[in-house]
Each structure stands twice: as C-alpha cells, then as structure tokens.
C-alpha positions, 0 to 999 in steps of 0.5 A, spaced: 408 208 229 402 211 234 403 217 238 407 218 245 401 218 251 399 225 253 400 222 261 407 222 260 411 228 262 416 232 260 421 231 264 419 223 263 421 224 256 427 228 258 429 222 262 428 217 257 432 221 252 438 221 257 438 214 259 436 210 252 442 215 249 438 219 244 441 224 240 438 229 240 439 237 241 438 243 246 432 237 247 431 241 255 429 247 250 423 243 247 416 242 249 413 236 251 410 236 243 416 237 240 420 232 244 415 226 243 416 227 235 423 227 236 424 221 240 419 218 235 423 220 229 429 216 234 426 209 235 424 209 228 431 210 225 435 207 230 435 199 230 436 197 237 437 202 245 440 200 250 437 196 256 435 199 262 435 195 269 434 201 273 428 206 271 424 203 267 425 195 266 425 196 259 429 191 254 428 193 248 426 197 242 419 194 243 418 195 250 420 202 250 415 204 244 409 199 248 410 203 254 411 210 250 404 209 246 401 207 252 398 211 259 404 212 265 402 206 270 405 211 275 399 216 274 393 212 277 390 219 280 386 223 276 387 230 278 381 231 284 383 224 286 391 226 287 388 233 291 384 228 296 391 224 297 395 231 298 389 234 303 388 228 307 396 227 307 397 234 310 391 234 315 395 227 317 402 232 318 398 236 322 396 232 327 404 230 328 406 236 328 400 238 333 403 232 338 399 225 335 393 230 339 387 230 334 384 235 336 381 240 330 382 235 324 377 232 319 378 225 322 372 222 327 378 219 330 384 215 331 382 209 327 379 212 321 386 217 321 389 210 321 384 207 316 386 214 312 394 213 312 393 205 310 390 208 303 395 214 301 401 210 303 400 207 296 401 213 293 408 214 295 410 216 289 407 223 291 413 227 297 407 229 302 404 222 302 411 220 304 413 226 309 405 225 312 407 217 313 414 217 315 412 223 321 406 219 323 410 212 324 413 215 330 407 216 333 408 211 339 401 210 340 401 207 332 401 199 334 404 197 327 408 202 322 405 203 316 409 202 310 409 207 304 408 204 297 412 207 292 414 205 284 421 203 284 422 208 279 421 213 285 425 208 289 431 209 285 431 217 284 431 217 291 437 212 292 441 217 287 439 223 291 441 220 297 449 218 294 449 224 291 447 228 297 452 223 302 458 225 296 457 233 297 457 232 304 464 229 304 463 223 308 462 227 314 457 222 319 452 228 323 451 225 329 445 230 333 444 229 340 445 231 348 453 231 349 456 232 356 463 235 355 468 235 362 473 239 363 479 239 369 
C-alpha cells in the first residue's frame, strides 16, 4: 500500500478516523505523519469499513484507500490562487458593507465586479467567498442571484452546525423587526 496524499489535512484524517470507526487512540494528539501510518495500519488489518452516505460517498475499503493515495478534490487552489480568491471576496464585502457603492474598489466596474463574484462563487468551500456572495446577493440592483458552489462535503458540515445551533437555541424562533406595542 502507497502512502496517504499530503493534500489531506489533519483534521480530514481525524474525520476519517471518526466516521469509519477506526480504533485508534489519543489520535487528536497526533501529527498529521503519525496519523497517516496509523489509519494505514487500520485499512490493511481490518476487512471491511462501514459505508458513509453523508461526508465522503465512499463504499468500501478500496474507495476509501484510492481517495487517501490520491490528491483532496476539494483543494483545487494552489495557495496564491486561493489568496486571489480570499482578496477579491473581501473587496466583494467592502463594497456591501459600503452600500453596493463602488467607490474605491479594484473593480472597473459593476460588471466586471459581477464577473469577479461569478468566479469565486465556485469556491464555496472557503467562509469569505460564501459571506462575500450571501452579502452581495441583497444587492437590489444584482439582476439575477449568484449561486454559491460548494462540495457536498462542506454542505453537510454546514447542515450540522446548524441543527446543532437550533438544539442549543431550544427551539426558541427569533423573529427581528419593528414591533408596535398599544397600551390603554
């Protein structure tokens, strides 16, 4: 057996160990090397893993090893590339929280800001590019709403952190607005 990709995080392989229900110990201690030789060790002495229908889409033990030898799909950017991304995601969030006003941006203008957005709305994945384009589809002058690519990887952590949100919150509905309260 080859050796676990070096596109894969830490926190990945923590996931995967917790998910495929791996027995392996204090394994939140451990660096990202040690941890790849011990879900290695895991895949080649146990026969078969559970299937996961929800994070990674992996059936078996042979998906799971080709998808760990192999690069994160998820990680398309190099790391200037993602830069880019993150720059032009935060010039998109000025320019909301200046009104939808383009003054002072590095845009020549509306359209190519629009042109921009289109582009790093496929890298959903990253919080900047998803808060730049959630802020700039309340843009009333924006004609047709942008919508953000994600994986479904990223989609599902999402989905859990809001149940688990909703479950602290108590089921309590917070409902913001002017209110007119009559007194006699």
């Amino acid at each position: 057996m080859e050796h676990i990709h070096q596109s894969h995080s830490k926190k990945e392989l923590c996931e995967i160990i917790e998910i495929f229900d791996f027995k392996i110990s204090n394994y939140k201690n451990m660096n990202k090397k040690e941890l790849s030789v011990k879900i290695l060790y895991e895949l080649s002495i146990v026969g078969d893993i559970k299937e996961d229908n929800d994070f990674y889409f992996i059936k078996d033990k042979i998906e799971l090893i080709d998808y760990l030898i192999n690069p994160d799909s998820s990680k398309v950017l190099t790391v200037k590339e993602k830069e880019e991304v993150m720059e032009l995601a935060k010039y998109i969030i000025m320019y909301c929280r200046n009104d939808y006003f383009l003054s002072y941006s590095p845009f020549l203008d509306y359209d190519d800001m629009i042109k921009k957005a289109l582009h790093i709305a496929n890298y959903g994945d990253i919080p900047s590019v998803r808060k730049a384009i959630s802020a700039l589809n309340k843009d009333v002058k924006l004609l047709k709403k942008i919508d953000i690519i994600m994986s479904s990887k990223c989609k599902k952590k999402l989905e859990r952190k809001k149940r688990v949100k909703q479950r602290f919150m108590g089921g309590l509905v917070i409902n913001r607005g002017k209110y007119i309260i009559n007194f006699n």
